[in-house]
C-alpha positions in Angstrom: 0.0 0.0 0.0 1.3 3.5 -1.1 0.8 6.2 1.4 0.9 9.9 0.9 1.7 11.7 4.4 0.3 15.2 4.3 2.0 17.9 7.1 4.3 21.4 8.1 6.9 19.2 6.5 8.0 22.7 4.2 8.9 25.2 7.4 11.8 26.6 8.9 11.1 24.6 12.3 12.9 21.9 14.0 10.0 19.6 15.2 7.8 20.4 12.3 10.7 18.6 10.1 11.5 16.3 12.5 7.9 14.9 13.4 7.3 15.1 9.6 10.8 12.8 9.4 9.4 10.4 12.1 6.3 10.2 10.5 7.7 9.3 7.3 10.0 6.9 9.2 7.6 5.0 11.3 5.3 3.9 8.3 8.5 2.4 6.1 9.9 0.3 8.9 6.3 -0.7 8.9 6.4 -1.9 5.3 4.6 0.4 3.6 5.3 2.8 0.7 5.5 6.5 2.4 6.3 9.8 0.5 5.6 13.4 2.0 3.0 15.2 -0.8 4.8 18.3 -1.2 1.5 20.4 -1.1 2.0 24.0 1.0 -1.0 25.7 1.6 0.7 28.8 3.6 4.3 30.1 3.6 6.5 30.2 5.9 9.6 32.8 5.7 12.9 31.6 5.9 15.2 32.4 8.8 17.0 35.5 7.4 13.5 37.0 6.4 12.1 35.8 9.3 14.0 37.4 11.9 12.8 41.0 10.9 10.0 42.7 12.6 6.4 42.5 10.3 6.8 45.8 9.5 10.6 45.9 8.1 9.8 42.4 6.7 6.7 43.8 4.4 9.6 46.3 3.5 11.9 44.3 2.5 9.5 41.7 0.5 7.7 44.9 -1.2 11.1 45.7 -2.7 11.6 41.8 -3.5 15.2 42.5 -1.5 14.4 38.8 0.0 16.0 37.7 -3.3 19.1 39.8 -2.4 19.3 38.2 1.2 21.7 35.4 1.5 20.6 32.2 2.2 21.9 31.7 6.0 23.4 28.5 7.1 20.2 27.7 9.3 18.0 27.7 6.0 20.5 25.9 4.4 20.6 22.7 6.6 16.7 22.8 6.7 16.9 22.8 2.6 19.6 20.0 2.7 17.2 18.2 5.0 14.5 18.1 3.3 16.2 16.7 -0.1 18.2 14.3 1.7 16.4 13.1 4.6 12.4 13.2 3.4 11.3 11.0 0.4 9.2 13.9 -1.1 6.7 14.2 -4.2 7.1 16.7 -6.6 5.0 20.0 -5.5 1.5 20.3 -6.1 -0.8 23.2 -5.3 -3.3 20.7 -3.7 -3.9 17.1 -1.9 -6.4 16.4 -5.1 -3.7 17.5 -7.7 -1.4 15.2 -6.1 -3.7 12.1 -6.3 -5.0 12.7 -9.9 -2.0 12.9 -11.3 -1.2 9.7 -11.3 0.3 9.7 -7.3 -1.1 6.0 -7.3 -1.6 6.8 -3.5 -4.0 4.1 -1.5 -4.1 6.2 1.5 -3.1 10.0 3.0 -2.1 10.0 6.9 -2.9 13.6 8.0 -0.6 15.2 10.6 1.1 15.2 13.2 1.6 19.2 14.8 -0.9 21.8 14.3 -2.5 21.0 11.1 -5.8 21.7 12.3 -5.2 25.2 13.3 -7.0 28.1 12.4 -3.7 30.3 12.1 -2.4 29.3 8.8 -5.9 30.4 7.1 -9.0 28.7 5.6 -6.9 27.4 2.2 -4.9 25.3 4.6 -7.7 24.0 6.9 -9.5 23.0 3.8 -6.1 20.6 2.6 -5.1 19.2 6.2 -9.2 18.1 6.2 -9.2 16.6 3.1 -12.0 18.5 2.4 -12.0 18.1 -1.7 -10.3 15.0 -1.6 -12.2 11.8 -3.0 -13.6 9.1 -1.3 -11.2 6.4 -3.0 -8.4 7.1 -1.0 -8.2 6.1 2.8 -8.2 8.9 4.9 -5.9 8.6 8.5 -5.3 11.4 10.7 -2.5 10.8 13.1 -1.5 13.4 16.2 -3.1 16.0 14.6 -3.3 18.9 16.5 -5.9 22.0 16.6 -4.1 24.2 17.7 -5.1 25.6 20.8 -8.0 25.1 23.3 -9.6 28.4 22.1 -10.1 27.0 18.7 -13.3 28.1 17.2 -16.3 25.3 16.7 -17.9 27.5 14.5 -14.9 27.6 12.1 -14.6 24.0 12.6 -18.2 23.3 11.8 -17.0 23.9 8.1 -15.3 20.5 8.3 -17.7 18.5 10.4 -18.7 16.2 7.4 -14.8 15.7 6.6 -14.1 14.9 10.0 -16.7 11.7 9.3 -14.9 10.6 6.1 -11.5 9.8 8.0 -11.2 6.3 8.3 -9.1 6.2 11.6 -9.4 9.5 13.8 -7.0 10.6 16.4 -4.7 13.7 17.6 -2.4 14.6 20.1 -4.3 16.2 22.7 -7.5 16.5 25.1 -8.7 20.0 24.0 -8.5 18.8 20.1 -10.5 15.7 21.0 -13.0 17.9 23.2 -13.1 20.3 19.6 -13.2 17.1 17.3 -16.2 15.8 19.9 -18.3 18.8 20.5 -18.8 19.7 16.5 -18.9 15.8 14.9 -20.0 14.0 17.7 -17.0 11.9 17.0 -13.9 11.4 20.0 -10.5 10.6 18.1 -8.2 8.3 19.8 -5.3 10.0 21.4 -1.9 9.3 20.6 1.7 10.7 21.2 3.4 13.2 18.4 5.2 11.1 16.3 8.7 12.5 16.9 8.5 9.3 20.0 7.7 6.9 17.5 11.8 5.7 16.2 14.9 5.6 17.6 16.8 8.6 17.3 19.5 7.5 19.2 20.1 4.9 15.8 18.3 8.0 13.1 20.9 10.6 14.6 24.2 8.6 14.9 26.9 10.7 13.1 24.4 12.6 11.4 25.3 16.3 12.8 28.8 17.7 11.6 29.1 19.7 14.5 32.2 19.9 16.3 32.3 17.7 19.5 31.1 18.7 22.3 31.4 18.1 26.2 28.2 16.8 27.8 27.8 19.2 31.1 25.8 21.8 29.6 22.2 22.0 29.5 20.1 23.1 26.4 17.8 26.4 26.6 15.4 25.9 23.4 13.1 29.5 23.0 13.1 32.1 24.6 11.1 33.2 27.6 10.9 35.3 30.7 10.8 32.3 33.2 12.9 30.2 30.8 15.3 32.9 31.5 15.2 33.0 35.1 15.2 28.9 35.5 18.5 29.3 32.9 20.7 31.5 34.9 19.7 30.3 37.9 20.5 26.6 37.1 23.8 27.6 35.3 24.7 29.2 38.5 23.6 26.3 41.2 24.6 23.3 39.1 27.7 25.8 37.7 26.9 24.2 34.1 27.2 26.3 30.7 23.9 26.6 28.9 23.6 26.5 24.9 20.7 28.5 23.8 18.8 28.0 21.0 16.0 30.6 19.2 12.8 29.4 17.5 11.9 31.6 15.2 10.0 34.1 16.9 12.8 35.0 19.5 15.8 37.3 18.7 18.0 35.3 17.4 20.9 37.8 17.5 20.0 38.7 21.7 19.3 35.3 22.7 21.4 32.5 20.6 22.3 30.0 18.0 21.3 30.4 14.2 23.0 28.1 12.8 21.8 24.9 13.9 20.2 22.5 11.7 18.0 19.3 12.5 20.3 17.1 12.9 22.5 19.5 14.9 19.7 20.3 17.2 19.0 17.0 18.0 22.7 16.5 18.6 22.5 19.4 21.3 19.6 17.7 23.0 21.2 14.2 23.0 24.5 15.3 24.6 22.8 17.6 27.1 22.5 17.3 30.8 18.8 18.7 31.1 16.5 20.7 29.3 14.7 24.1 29.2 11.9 25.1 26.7 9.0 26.8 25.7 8.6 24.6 22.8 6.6 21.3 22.5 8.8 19.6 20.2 11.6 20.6 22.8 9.8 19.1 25.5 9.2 16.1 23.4 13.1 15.5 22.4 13.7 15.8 26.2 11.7 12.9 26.3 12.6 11.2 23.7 16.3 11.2 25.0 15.1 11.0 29.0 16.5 14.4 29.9 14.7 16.2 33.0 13.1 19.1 31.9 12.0 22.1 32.6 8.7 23.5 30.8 8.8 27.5 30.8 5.6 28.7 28.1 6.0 32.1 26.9 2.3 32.5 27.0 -1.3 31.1 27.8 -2.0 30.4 24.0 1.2 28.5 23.6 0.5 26.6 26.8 -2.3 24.4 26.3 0.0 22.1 23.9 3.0 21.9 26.8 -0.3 21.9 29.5 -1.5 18.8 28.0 1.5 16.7 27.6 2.4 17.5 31.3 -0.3 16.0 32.6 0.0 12.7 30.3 3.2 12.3 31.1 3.4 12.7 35.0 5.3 16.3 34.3 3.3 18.5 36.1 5.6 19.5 38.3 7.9 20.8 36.1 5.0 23.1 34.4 6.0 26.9 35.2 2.7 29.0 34.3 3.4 32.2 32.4 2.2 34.2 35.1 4.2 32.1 37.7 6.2 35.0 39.7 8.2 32.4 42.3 9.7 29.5 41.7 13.0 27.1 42.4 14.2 25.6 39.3 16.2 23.0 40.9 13.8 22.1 43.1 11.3 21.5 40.2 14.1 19.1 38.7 14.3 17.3 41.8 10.5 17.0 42.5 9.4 15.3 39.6 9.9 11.4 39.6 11.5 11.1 36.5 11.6 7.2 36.1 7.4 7.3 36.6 7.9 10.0 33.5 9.7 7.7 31.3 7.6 4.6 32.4 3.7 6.9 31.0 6.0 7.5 28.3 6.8 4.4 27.1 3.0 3.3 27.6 1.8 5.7 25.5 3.8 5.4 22.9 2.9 1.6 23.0 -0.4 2.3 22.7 0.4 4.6 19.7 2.2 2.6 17.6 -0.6 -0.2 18.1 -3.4 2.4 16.9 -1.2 3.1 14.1 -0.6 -0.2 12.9 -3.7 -1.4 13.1 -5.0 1.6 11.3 -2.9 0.8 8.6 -2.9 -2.6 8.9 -6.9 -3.6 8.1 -7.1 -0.7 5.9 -3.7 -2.5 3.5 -6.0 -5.7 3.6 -9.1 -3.7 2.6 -6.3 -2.2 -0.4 -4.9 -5.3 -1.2 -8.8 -7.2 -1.9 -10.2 -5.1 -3.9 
């Protein structure tokens, strides 16, 4: 059976590429025959665009200077990624392009990360739904995510008949589920983001050419103001350096890194003592290689994702609200029972893989008898 994987495979983002990687990873060790559709329904800028203000970056796009911008290094690795490391289709505007020409593509998993957001505009909403997209083709959804818990029902309500056409049904998260629920009547199965599907112990040996580094540091992924507080406090109790690292919306120049790529970034997890982050995909890496880790949201909207996995995974403890004003950073490291953490994680993502592989499983038999 062929399948098409449909995500934010096309950003400037270290777990959107990565998940999109695991994905794509997961479903070949299980047999099948998995490509990423190279369909982008909204744009993403890259790094060296990116790091301007909106106002300077309309500037600089009205004068089309992006063309005069050099490509960085950052945008480079994520570029050399994406030929090298994802088995991608040729580019099509749209899911249905893909399959009629001649894609021969039995199924589409759909997700993981926020695909079913209403930030990257109706266009996209109507692709990561399957919306146009015939009823031939098995439709899978897999960790997708809506977003935040504010999404809108109403906008949703526009793809309440799509969300009956999937075939399997789940995402990564109880206030999508509650979303998915309260407009189709339909609760998706839960399962973890993909990026805790493989081995990336075995996916990242010798992959980063960074020079080596010694492992007593600790890795401070996006930027925030308690992020910043538990960083210099913990690089001044444990006296360990920390590496920081910017996602895109931070100030890269004030705050650190640029020119990491995913490979790299994963390298600076792996070899790291313990982790702070603001980011999901950080906290899920910190999993992934069983670092403790402190969770620091820069704000409410951004905290339901972090929120959620928290409390699957036993982390609560090492949640630090936005608006928290007081708080020990190496107490919270040595609070949390870390060896109950990895023991929900690994039963989760037990449970994932089975829902997975089932899914895909009975619906190959279903492909192969007809």
């Amino acid at each position: 059976m062929k399948i098409g994987v449909l995500t934010f495979h096309h950003v400037y983002n270290y777990g959107a590429v990565l998940q999109s990687y695991a994905t794509l990873k997961f479903l070949r060790d299980q047999g099948f025959d998995a490509e990423i559709i190279d369909v982008r329904p909204f744009s993403r800028e890259r790094p060296e665009i990116a790091k301007y203000n909106k106002i300077t970056r309309r500037f600089v796009k009205s004068l089309r200077l992006d063309r005069l911008i050099p490509i960085e290094e950052k945008s480079r690795k994520f570029d050399e990624f994406r030929s090298k490391d994802l088995n991608m289709s040729a580019h099509f505007r749209s899911v249905q392009d893909y399959i009629s020409h001649g894609s021969g593509v039995d199924a589409i998993v759909v997700g993981s990360d926020q695909v079913w957001g209403s930030r990257f505009g109706v266009r996209a909403l109507n692709e990561y739904f399957l919306k146009n997209v015939e009823d031939s083709v098995l439709k899978i959804s897999y960790a997708a995510c809506c977003g935040s818990a504010s999404v809108s029902r109403d906008l949703l309500k526009n793809y309440q008949d799509a969300m009956l056409d999937f075939d399997a049904l789940s995402v990564r998260d109880g206030f999508s589920r509650s979303a998915i629920t309260d407009v189709c009547g339909r609760s998706p199965e839960i399962v973890v983001d993909p990026t805790l599907l493989i081995d990336w112990d075995h996916e990242s040996q010798d992959r980063s050419k960074m020079s080596t580094m010694e492992n007593n540091y600790f890795f401070y992924y996006g930027q925030s103001k308690n992020g910043d507080i538990a960083a210099a406090r913990l690089e001044s109790v444990f006296n360990v350096p920390v590496m920081k690292c910017a996602m895109e919306t931070d100030a890269r120049a004030k705050f650190g890194d640029g020119e990491l790529g995913p490979w790299d970034w994963i390298s600076s997890i792996r070899r790291s003592k313990f982790v702070v982050t603001k980011s999901f995909h950080g906290l899920m890496f910190a999993l992934v290689f069983k670092k403790p880790v402190i969770v620091v949201p820069s704000s409410f909207r951004s905290s339901d994702r972090l929120l959620d996995a928290c409390e699957r995974f036993d982390l609560l403890p090492a949640f630090v609200a936005p608006d928290t004003e007081d708080f020990s950073a190496e107490a919270i490291l040595e609070s949390v029972n870390w060896e109950e953490v990895w023991k929900r994680m690994d039963f989760h993502v037990g449970k994932s893989k089975s829902f997975l592989s089932t899914a895909l499983k009975s619906k190959s038999s279903l492909v192969q008898g007809l």
